[in-house]
C-alpha positions in Angstrom: 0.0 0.0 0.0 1.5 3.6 -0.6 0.1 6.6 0.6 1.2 10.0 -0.3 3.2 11.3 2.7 2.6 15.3 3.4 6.0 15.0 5.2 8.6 13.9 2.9 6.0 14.8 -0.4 5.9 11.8 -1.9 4.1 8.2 -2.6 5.7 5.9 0.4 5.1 2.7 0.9 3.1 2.5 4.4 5.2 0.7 7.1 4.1 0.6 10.9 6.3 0.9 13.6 4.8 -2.7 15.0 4.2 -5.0 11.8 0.5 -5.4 11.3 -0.8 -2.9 13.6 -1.5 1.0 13.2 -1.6 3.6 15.6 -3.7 6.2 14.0 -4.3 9.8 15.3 -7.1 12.2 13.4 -7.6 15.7 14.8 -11.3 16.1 15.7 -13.5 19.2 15.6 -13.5 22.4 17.9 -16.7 22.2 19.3 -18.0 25.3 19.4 -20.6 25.0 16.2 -22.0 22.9 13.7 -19.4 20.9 11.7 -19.6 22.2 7.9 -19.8 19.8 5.1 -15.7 21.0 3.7 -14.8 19.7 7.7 -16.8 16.4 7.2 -14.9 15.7 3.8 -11.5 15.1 5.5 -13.7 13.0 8.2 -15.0 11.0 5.5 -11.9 10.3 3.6 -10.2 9.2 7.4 -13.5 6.8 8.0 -12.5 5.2 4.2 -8.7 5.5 5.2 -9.5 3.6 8.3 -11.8 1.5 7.1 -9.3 0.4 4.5 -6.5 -0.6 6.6 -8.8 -3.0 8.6 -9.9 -4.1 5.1 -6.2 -4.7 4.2 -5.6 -7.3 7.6 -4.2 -4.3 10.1 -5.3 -3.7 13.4 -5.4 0.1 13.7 -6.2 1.8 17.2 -7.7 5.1 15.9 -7.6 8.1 18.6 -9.4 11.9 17.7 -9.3 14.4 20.3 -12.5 16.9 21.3 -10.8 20.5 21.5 -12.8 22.1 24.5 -10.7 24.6 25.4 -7.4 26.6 23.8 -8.3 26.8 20.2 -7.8 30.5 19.1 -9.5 32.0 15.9 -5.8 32.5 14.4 -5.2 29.3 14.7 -1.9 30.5 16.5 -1.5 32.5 19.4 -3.8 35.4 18.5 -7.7 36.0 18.1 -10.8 34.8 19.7 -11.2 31.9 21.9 -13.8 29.8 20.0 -15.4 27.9 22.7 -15.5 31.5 24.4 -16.9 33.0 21.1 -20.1 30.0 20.8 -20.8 30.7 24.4 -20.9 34.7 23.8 -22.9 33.8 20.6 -25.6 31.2 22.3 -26.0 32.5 26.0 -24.6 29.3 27.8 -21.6 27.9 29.7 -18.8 26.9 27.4 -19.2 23.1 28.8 -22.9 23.3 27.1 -21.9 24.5 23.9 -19.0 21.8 24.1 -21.6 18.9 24.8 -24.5 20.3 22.2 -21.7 20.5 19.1 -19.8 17.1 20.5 -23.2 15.3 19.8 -24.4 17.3 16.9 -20.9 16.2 15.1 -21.3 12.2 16.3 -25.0 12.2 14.6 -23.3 14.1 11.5 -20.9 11.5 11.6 -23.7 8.7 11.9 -25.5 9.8 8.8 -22.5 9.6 6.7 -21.5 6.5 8.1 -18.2 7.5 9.8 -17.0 4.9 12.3 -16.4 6.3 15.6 -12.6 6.1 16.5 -11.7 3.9 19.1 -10.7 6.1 21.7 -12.6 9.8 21.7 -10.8 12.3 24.1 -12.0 16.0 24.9 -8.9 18.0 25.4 -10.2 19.3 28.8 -9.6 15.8 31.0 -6.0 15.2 30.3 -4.5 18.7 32.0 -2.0 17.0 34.2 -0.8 15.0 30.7 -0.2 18.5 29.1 1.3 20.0 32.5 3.4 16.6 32.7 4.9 17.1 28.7 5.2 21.3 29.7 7.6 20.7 32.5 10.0 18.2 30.9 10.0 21.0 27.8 10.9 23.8 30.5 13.4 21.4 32.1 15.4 20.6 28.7 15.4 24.5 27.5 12.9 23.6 24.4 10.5 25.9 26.4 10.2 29.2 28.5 8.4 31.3 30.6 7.3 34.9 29.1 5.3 37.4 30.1 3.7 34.8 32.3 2.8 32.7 29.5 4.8 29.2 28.8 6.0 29.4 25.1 7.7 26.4 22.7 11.1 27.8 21.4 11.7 26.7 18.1 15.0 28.3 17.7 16.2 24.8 19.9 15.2 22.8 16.7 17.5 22.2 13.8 14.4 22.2 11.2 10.7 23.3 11.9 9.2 23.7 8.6 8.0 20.4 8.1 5.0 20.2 5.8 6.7 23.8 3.5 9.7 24.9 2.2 8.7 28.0 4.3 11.4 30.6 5.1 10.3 33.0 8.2 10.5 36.2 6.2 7.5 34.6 3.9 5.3 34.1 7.1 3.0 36.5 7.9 3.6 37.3 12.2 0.9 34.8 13.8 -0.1 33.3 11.0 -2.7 35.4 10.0 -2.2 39.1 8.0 -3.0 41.8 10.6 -2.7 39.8 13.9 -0.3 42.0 16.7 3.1 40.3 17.7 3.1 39.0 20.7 5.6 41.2 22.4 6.5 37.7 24.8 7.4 35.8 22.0 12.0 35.1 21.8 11.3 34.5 17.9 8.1 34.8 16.3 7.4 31.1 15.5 7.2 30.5 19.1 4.1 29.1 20.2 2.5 29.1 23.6 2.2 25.7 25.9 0.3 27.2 28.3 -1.7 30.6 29.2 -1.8 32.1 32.3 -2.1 35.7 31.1 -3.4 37.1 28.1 -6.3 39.2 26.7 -9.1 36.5 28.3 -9.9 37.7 31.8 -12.8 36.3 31.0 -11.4 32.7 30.1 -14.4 30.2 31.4 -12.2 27.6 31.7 -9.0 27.4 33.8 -6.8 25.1 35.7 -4.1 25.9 38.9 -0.3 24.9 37.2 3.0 25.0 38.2 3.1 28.7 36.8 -0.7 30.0 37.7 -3.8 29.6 36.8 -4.7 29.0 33.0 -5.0 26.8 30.5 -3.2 24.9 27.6 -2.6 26.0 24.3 -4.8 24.0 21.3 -0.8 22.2 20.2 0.2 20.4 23.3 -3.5 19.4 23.5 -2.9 16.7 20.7 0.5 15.6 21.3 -0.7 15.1 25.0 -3.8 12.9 23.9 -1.6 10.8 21.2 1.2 9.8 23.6 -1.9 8.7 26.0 -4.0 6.5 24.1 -1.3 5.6 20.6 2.3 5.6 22.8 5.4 7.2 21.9 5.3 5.8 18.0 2.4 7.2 15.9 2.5 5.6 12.8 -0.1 7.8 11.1 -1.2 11.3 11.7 -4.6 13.2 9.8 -6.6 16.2 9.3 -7.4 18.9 6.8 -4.5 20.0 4.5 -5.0 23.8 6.9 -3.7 22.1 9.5 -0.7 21.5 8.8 0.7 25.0 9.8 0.7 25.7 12.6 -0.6 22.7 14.3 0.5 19.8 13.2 3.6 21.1 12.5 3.9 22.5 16.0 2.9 19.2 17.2 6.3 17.6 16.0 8.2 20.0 17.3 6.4 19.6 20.7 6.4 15.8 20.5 9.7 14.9 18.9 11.8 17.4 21.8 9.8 15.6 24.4 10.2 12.0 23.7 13.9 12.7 22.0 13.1 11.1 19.2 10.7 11.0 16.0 7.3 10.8 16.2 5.1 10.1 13.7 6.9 9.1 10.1 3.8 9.9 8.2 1.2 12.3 7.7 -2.0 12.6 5.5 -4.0 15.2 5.0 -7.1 16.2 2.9 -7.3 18.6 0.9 -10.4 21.5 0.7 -13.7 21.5 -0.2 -14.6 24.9 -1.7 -17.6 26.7 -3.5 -17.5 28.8 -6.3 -16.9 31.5 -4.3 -13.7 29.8 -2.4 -12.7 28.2 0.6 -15.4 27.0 2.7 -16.2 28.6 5.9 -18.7 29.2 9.0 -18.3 32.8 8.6 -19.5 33.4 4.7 -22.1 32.5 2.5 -24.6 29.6 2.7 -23.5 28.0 6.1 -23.6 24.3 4.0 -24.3 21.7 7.2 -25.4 17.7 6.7 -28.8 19.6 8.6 -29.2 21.5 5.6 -28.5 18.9 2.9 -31.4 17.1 4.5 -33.6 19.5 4.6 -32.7 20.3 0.7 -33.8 16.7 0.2 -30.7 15.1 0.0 -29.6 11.9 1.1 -26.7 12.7 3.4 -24.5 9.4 1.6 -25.1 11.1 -1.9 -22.8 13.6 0.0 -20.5 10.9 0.7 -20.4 9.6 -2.7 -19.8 12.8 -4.0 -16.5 12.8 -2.0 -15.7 9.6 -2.6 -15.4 10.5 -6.6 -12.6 12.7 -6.0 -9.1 12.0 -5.1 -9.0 12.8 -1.1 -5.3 15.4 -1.8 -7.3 17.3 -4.7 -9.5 20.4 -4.0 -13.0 19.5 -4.5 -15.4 22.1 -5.9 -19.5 21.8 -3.7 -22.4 23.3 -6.0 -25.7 22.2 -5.7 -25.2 21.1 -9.3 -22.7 19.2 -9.1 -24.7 17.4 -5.4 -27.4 16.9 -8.1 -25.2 14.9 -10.4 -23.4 13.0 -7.9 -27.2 12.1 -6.4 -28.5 11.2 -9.8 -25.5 8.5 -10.0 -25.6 7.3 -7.2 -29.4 6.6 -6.7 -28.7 5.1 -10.6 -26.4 3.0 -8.7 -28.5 1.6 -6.5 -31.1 0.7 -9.1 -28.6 -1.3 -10.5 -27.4 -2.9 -7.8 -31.3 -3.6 -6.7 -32.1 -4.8 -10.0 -29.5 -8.2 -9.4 -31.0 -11.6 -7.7 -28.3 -12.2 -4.9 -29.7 -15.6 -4.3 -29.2 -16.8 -8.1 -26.4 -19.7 -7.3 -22.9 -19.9 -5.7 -20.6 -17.0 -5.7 -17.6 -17.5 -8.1 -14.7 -17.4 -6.1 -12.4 -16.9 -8.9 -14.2 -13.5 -10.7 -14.5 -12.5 -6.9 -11.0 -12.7 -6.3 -10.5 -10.5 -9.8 -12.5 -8.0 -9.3 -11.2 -7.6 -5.7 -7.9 -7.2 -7.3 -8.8 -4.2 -9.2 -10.5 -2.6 -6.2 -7.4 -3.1 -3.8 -4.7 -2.0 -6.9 -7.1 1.1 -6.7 -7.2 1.3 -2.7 -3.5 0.8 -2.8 -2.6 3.2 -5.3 -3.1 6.2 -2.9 -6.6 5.8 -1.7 -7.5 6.6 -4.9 -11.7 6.4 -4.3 -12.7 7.2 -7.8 -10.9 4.3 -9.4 -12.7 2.3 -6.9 -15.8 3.9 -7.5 -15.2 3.3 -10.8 -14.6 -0.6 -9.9 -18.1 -0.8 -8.7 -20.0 -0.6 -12.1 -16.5 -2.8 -13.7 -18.7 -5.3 -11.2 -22.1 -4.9 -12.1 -20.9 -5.3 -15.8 -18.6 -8.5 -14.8 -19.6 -11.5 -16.5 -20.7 -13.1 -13.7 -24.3 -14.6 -11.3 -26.2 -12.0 -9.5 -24.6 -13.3 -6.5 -21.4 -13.0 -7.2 -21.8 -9.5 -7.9 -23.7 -9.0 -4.6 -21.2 -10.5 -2.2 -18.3 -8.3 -4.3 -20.1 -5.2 -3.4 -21.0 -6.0 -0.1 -17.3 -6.4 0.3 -16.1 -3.2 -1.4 -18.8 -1.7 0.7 -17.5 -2.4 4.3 -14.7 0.4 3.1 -17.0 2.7 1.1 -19.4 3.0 3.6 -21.9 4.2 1.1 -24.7 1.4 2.4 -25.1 -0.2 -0.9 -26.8 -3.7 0.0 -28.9 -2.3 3.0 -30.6 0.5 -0.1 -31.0 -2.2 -3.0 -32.2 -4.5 -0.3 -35.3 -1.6 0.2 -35.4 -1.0 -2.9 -36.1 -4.2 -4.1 -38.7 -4.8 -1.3 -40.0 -1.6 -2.2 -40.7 -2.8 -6.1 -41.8 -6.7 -4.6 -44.7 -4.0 -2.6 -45.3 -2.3 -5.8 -45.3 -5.5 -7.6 -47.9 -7.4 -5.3 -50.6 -4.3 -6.1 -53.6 -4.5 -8.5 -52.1 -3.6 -11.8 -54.5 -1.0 -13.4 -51.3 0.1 -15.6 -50.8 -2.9 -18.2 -47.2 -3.6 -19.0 -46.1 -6.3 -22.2 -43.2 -7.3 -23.6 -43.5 -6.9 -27.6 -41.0 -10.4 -27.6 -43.6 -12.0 -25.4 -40.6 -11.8 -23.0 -41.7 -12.6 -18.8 -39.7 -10.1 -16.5 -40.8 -9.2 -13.1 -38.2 -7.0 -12.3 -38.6 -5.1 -15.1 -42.6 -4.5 -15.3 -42.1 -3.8 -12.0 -39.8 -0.9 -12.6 -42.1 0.4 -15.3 -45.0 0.2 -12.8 -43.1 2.4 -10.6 -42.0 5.2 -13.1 -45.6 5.5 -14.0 -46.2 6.2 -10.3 -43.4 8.8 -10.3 -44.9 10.1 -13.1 -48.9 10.4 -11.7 -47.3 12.1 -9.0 -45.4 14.8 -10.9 -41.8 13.4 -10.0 -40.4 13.6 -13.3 -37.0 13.3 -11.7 -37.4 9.8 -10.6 -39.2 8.6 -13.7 -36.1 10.1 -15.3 -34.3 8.1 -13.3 -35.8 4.5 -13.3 -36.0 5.2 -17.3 -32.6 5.4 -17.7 -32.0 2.2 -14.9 -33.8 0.2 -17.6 -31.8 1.8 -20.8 -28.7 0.5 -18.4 -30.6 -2.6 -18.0 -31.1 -2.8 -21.8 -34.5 -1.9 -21.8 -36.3 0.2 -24.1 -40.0 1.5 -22.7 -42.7 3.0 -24.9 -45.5 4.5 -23.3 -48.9 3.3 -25.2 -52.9 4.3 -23.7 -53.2 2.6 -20.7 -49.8 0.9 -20.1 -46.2 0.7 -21.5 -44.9 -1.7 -23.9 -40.6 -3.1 -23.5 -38.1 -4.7 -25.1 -34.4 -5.9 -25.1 -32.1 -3.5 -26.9 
């Protein structure tokens, strides 16, 4: 398996520190609002990521933190503390906002059918892990105390730039354009470990330390939950591609001059979802939640199957055009899939095992999902039984996560229904042909139609041209044949 590396930027091979086992970090949300769709993406592409290595005979221990606390609107140092900010925004304690959004982002998560990692941690109940990893810093002279603030100095480290070819004159001070230097800071890439003083009197959340009152900065808060729950070798670090300056890469620095040597050997991350107009965000435009795609009428794994036809490191462009193709497909998909008799004999262990290599070459090949996708209807065309083609999909599916068998299965229950009414529509073959599958089909796109859903007959039409069906509407019924 190789899998591009953000790190050295390249395809690597993917090697685990213990053969046969992955310790796998993914940074979860700041919980201080509704998860956007763009944030979900790189969730998504983890869940498949995961997914695939269990697929491929690893045992992975996946660990995502909960950041509660210490996550500043920069990013860095600088701006607004967001749990503070949804607090402000909503009228209620920072602990509510944090168990509101927690949940909201679990039942996002269950709708797209993202596994939960094995070991969820909010930031807020490991303070002494984060004091512990603080002191050793201070004690070896990778950290300081300034302005009563402790701060990372990343003048001790013989290369900091990890994930760029950055030089400090191209970075703007604190990350962001306009943000005041902190005046406590030795060099300005320096990153605080802790706050005990700084703009937020009003900070809801604090804890006593060994240098006052305060609270941890949003960096150590992932190194200190990794060492925890995946040890001192992490053999795979995630998140969005935005993360990886500052945080991840001040999580190296943090981790790699604690335990004294390196940390995690490779790291993945997913690149944007934008609109037309840019970069997805909370703060502009149409604020595009799984809430909303539901209430648009969309079936929240459409979303997924949207993703998944894009290659996880490219920029992926959200219209609700381009949702309406990508729904179109996959419901097309499904008809397909509904339209094949699982039960029709034994399943041919041979095509199996050659389709299965095209969908791992694909899996292998960088995660690449549209190739796989693309191995899905390679299937359904596969000169093979019904149930054959069932049991392959059902497999590719327990790493797509896109629900296939569980929709054909109500879909085809849905047409047996339909199937068992009084016909008052009359449907004939012109060969004489018998076809239950396919009268029934016609049946139902003459419901679609009495009820004015022309998208659906559109759709269940063109299942049948994929079927090889050809339908011609007559007075009182619909005639087929093969094409």
């Amino acid at each position: 398996m190789y899998l591009y590396n953000s790190a050295t930027h390249k395809k690597e091979e993917f090697k685990t520190h213990t053969p046969g086992h992955v310790e796998m970090y993914t940074c979860g949300p700041t919980v201080y609002h509704f998860a956007h769709i763009g944030n979900l993406r790189s969730y998504i592409m983890e869940d498949v990521l995961e997914k695939y290595l269990r697929y491929a005979g690893y045992d992975v221990n996946r660990v995502m933190n909960i950041t509660d606390v210490g996550h500043l609107t920069s990013d860095a140092d600088e701006g607004e503390d967001k749990m503070l900010k949804g607090a402000k925004r909503e009228h209620k304690t920072v602990m509510e906002i944090a168990k509101f959004y927690t949940d909201a982002f679990f039942a996002d998560c269950r709708k797209l059918n993202i596994k939960r990692p094995d070991v969820v941690q909010p930031a807020t109940g490991l303070i002494d892990d984060y004091i512990k990893i603080i002191t050793k810093l201070l004690d070896t002279g990778y950290a300081y105390l300034s302005g009563g603030n402790v701060y990372f100095d990343t003048s001790k480290l013989e290369r900091y730039y990890i994930f760029n070819d950055h030089n400090e004159e191209d970075l703007a001070v604190g990350v962001r354009e306009g943000v005041e230097e902190d005046a406590n800071k030795r060099n300005k890439n320096d990153f605080v470990l802790w706050f005990t003083k700084s703009k937020f009197e009003d900070q809801a959340l604090k804890w006593d330390s060994p240098w006052g009152v305060g609270y941890p900065g949003w960096h150590i808060e992932c190194s200190g939950i990794s060492m925890k729950y995946n040890g001192e070798y992490l053999d795979l670090h995630c998140g969005g591609v935005d993360n990886a300056f500052p945080h991840h890469t001040n999580e190296i620095a943090q981790s790699e001059s604690y335990l004294g040597h390196p940390w995690c050997p490779h790291w993945c991350h997913v690149a944007h979802l934008n609109t037309e107009g840019g970069k997805m965000s909370k703060s502009k435009g149409e604020f595009l939640t799984v809430s909303l795609l539901e209430e648009k009428g969309y079936d929240p794994l459409a979303y997924r199957f949207f993703c998944l036809q894009s290659h996880y490191r490219k920029s992926l462009v959200f219209s609700w055009e381009n949702l309406d193709n990508a729904t179109v497909a996959f419901n097309k998909l499904i008809a397909k899939i509904a339209a094949l008799d699982p039960g029709d004999g034994p399943v041919d262990e041979a095509a199996a095992a050659e389709l299965k290599e095209k969908f791992t070459k694909a899996m292998d090949n960088d995660l690449n999902t549209s190739m796989a996708v693309t191995v899905l209807y390679d299937v359904l065309k596969a000169k093979t039984n019904g149930a054959t083609k069932c049991a392959v999909l059902a497999d590719f599916d327990s790493v797509l996560g896109l629900k296939l068998p569980e929709k054909a299965a109500e879909q085809r229950k849905k047409l047996a229904q339909m199937a068992a009414r009084p016909a008052a529509f009359t449907v004939v073959s012109e060969s004489g042909e018998e076809d239950a599958r396919v009268e029934t089909l016609i049946r139902q796109r003459q419901d679609a139609k009495k009820a004015k859903d022309f998208a659906e007959a559109d759709r269940i039409r063109d299942a049948l041209k994929d079927m090889g069906v050809e339908v011609t509407d007559v007075p009182g019924g619909a005639k087929w044949k093969r094409i």
